[in-house]
C-alpha positions in Angstrom: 0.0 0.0 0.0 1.4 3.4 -0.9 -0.3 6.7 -0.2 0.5 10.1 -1.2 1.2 13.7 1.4 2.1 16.9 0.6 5.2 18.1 2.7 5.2 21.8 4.2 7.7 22.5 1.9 5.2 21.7 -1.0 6.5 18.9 -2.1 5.0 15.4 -2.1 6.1 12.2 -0.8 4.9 8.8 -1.1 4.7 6.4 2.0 5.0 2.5 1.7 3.8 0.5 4.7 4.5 -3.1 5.7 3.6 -4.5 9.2 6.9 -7.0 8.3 9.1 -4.4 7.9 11.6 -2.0 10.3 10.5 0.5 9.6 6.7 -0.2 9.0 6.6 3.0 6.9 9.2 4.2 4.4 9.0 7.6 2.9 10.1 8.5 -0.5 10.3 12.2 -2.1 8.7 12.3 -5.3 10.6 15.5 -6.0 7.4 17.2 -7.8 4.8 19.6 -6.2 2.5 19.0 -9.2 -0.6 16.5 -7.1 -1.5 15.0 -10.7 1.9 14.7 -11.3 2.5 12.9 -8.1 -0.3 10.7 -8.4 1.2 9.3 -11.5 4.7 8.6 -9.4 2.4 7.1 -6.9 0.7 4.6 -9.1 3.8 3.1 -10.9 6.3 3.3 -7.6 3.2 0.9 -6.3 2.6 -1.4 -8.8 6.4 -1.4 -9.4 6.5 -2.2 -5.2 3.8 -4.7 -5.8 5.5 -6.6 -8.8 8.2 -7.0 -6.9 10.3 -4.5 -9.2 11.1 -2.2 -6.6 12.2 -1.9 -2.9 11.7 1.4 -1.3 13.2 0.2 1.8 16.6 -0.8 0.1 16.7 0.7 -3.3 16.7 4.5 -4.6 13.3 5.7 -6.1 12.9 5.2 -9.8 13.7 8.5 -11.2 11.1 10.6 -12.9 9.7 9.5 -16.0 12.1 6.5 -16.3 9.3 3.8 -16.9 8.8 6.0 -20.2 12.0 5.6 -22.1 10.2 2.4 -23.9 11.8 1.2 -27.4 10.4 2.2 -30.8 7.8 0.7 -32.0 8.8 -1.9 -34.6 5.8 -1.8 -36.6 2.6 -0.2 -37.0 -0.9 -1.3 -37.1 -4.0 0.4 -37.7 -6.8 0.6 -34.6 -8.9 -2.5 -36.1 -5.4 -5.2 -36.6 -4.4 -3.8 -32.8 -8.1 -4.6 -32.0 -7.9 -8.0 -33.4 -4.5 -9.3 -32.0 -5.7 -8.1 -28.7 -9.0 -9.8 -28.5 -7.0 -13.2 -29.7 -4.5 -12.8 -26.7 -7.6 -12.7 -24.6 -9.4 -15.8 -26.0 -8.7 -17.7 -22.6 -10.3 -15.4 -20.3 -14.0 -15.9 -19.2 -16.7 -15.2 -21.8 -18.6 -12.6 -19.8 -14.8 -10.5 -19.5 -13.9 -10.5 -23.4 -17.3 -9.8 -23.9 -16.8 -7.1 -21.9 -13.2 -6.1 -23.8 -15.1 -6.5 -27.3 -17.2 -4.0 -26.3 -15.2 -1.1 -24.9 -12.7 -1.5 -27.8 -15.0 -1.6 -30.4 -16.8 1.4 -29.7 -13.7 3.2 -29.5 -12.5 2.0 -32.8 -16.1 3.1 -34.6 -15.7 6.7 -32.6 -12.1 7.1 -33.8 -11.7 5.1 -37.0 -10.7 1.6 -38.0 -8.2 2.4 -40.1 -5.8 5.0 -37.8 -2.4 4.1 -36.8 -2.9 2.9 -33.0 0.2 4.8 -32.4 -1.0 7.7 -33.4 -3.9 7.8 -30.4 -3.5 10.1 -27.6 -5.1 11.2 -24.7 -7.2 13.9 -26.5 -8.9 11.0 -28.5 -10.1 9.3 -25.3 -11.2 11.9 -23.5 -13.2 13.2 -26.8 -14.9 9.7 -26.6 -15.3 9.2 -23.2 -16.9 13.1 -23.3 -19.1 11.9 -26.3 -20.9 9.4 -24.0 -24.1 9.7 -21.7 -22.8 7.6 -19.1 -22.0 7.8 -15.6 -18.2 9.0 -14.0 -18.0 5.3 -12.8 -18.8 3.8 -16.3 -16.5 6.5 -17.9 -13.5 5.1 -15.5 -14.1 1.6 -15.9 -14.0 2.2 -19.9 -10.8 4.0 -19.7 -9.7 0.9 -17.6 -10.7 -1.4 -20.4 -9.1 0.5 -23.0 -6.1 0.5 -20.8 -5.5 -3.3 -20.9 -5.5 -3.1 -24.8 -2.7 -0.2 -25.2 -0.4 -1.9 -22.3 -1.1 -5.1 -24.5 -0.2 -2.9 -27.7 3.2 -1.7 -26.2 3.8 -5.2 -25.0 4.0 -5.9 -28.8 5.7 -2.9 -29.6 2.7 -1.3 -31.5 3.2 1.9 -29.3 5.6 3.3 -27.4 3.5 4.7 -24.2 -0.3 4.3 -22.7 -2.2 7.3 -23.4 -4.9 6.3 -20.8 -2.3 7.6 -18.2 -2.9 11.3 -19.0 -6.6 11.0 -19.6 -8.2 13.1 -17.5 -11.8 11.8 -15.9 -14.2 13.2 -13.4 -12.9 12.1 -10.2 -15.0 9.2 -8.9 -15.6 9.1 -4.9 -13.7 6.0 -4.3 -15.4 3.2 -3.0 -13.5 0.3 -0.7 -14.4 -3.4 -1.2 -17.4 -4.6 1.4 -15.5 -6.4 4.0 -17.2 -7.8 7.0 -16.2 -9.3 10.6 -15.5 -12.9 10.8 -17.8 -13.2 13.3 -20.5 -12.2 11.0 -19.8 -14.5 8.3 -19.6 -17.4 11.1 -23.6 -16.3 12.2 -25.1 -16.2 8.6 -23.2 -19.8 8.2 -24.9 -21.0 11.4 -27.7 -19.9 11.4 -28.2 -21.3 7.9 -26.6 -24.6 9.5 -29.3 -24.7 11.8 -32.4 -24.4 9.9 -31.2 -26.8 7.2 -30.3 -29.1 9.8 -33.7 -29.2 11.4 -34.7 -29.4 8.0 -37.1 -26.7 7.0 -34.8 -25.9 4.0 -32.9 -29.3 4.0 -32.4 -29.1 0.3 -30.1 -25.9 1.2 -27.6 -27.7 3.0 -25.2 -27.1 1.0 -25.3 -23.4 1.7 -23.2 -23.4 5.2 -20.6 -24.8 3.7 -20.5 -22.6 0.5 -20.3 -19.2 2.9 -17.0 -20.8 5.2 -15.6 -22.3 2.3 -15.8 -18.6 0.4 -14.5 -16.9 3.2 -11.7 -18.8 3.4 -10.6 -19.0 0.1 -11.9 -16.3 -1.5 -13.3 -18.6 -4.3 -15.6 -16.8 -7.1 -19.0 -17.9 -6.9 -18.8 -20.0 -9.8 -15.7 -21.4 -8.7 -16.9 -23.0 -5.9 -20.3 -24.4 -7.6 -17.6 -26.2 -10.0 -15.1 -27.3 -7.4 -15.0 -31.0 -8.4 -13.6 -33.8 -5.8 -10.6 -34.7 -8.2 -9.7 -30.9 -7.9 -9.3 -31.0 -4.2 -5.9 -32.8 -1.8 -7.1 -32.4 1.7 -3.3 -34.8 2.4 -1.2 -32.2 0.8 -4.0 -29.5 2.0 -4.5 -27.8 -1.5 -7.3 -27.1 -3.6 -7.0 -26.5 -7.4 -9.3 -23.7 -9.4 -9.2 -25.2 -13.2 -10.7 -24.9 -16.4 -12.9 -27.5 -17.8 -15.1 -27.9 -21.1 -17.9 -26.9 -18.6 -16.4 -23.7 -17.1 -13.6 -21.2 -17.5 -12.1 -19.3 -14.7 -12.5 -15.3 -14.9 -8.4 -15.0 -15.9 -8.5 -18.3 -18.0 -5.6 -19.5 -15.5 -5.8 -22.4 -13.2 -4.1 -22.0 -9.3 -3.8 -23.7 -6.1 -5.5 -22.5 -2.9 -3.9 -23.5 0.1 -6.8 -25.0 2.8 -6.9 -23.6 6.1 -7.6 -25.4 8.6 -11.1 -24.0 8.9 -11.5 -24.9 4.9 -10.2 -28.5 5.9 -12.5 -29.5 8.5 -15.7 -28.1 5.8 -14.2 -30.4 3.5 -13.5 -33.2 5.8 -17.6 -32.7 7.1 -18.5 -32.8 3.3 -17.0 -35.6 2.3 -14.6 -36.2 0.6 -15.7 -38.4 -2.4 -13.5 -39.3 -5.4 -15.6 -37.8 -8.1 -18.3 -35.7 -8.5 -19.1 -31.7 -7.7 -18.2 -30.7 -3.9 -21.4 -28.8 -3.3 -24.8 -30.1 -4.8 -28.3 -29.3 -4.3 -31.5 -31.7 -4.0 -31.6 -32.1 -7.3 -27.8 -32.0 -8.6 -25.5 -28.4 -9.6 -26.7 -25.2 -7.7 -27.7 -22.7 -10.1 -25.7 -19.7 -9.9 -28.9 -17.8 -9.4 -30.2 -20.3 -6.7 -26.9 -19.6 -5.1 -27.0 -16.3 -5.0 -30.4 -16.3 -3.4 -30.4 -18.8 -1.1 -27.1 -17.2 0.5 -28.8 -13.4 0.5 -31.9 -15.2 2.2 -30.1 -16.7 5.0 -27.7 -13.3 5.6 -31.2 -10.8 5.5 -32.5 -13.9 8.1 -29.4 -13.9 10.4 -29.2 -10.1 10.3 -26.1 -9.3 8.0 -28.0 -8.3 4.8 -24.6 -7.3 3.1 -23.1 -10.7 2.7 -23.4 -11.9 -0.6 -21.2 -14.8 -2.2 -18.5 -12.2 -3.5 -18.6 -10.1 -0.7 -17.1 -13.3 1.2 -14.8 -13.2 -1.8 -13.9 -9.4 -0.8 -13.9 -10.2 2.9 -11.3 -12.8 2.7 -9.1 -10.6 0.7 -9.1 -7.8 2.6 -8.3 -9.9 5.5 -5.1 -11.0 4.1 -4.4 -7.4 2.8 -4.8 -6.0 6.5 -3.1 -8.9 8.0 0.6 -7.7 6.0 0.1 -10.3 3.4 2.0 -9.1 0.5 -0.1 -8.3 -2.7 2.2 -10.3 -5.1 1.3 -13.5 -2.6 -2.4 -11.9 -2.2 -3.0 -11.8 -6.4 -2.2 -15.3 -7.1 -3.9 -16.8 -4.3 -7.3 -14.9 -5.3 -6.5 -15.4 -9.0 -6.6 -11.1 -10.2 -5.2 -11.1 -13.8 -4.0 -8.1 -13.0 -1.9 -6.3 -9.7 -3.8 -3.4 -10.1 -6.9 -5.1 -9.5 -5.1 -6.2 -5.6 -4.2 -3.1 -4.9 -7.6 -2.0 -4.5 -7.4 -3.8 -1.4 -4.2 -2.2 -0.4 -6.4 0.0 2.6 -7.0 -0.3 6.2 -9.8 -0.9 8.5 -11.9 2.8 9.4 -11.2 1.7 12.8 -7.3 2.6 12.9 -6.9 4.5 9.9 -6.8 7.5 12.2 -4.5 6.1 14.2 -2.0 5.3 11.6 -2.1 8.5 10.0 -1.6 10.8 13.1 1.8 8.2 13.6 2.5 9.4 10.2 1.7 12.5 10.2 4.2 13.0 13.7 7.1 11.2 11.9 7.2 13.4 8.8 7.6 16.5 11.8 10.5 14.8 12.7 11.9 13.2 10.3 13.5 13.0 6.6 11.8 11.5 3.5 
């Protein structure tokens, strides 16, 4: 996690921090008293911090502009080729997210023109279309995000030399953390669920205790865990694997291995295990995502916490490990994010000692040096 203050002299700083570390917070001068400026120093010291790339604890800060001195490109390609090489690279990914890519890109390509040089597109052309839309600030943002997996993609192949989506310039969007809730109250929609399927007034549900501690522990999609297979899972080595099959894809297209708690474990253990076969069924065979979805919401408005929802268990358990000093690299491939950026959205702290931390910070930069 990296966040940004403006020193009295005027000039900004960024701050890492990591429980693990001595200190837990490292300041580094950014050298610029521009905020926008600063921001975009912010963004790539973090993801460079996140990738593993950089150390601000042991290692000078990346100077100014360095991550922009990219090689030529070493051949062009109109907007509609780019488009199409993109879109290939992506084939693997879930339907509903290249959907989703096709989309974005393709109106951008009508709006600007099939047949222009992709290295040619600058900021001014995306902000022109974004502008042209009647769409909300949020919808706005999450285009621009789109379109800025395709020109990262498009330097990759040296089809540009830069991403003009970095100087884009968007209504600022109240930013909105992740819903995470309390252990505790993940625990009392799971028993209370527990309970009446046990004394079997929704017996056919059964399988919905197990589906909201196995999600909080793992942070499993949804769909993940109504496709969890027997084969798929080692409670000996204490693993777990997420995998394709002809039947589903995973969001990234990737396969990985979840480590079982011990909590995870002992669902697991109660559950079975069988050789074969889905992990969670219903009365009549696979849960329906929709059934899923709200069966689960049923029990939580019943047991009082009306904000759990299958992926907010998915957001709990990640901002658990976020809080807890887990590092993001470790954080991204256990929760299977496609991208860094999409972790460090969990890279914040409880409301709770958020003050706390930043009067500590706040009295070290009085005393101290960047």
């Amino acid at each position: 996690m990296a966040t940004l203050l403006k020193r009295p002299t005027g000039v900004y700083a960024v701050q890492f921090y990591d429980a693990t570390r001595t200190p837990k917070r490292k300041w580094v001068a950014t050298s610029v008293r521009d905020h926008r400026s600063a921001e975009k120093m912010r963004r790539r010291w973090e993801v460079a911090y996140a990738e593993g790339r950089y150390d601000p604890w042991t290692q000078p800060a990346p100077e100014p502009g360095a991550s922009d001195h990219r090689p030529r490109p070493r051949r062009s390609a109109t907007l509609a080729d780019a488009r199409r090489q993109f879109l290939a690279s992506r084939s693997h990914l879930a339907l509903n997210t290249r959907l989703n890519y096709e989309r974005v890109t393709g109106w951008f390509v009508d709006y600007t023109g099939s047949e222009r040089s992709v290295g040619e597109v600058d900021a001014r052309d995306i902000e022109r279309w974004i502008g042209s839309l009647d769409v909300k600030p949020v919808t706005k943002a999450n285009y621009v995000r789109h379109l800025r997996a395709w020109f990262r993609y498009c330097i990759q192949q040296r089809l540009r030399v830069s991403d003009p989506t970095e100087d884009v310039g968007l209504e600022r969007v109240p930013r909105s953390f992740p819903k995470a809730l309390r252990p505790e109250e993940v625990e009392r929609v799971a028993a209370y669920a527990e309970a009446h399927c046990r004394n079997g007034r929704q017996r056919s549900s059964a399988w919905a205790a197990p589906f909201i501690r196995l999600g909080a522990e793992t942070a499993m999609r949804r769909n993940e865990l109504l496709h969890l297979t027997w084969d798929r899972v080692d409670l000996d080595a204490g693993h777990l694997t997420v995998a394709c099959t002809d039947a589903f894809t995973t969001k990234s297209g990737a396969e990985r291995r979840i480590p079982l708690s011990e909590r995870a474990g002992a669902v697991l253990e109660r559950l079975g295990p069988e050789t074969s076969g889905l992990v969670l069924t219903g009365g009549n065979g696979p849960i329906a995502p929709r059934t899923c979805s709200g069966v689960v919401k049923r029990f939580a408005v019943a047991a009082g916490v009306p904000a759990l929802t299958p992926h907010v268990l998915r957001h709990s358990c990640i901002t658990w490990l976020v809080e807890r000093g887990v590092p993001l690299p470790v954080v991204q491939r256990f929760a299977g994010h496609g991208s860094i950026d999409v972790t460090m959205r969990y890279a914040h702290v409880a409301p709770d000692t958020q003050a706390d931390i930043l009067r500590s910070a706040l009295g070290e930069s009085r005393g101290g040096n960047c």
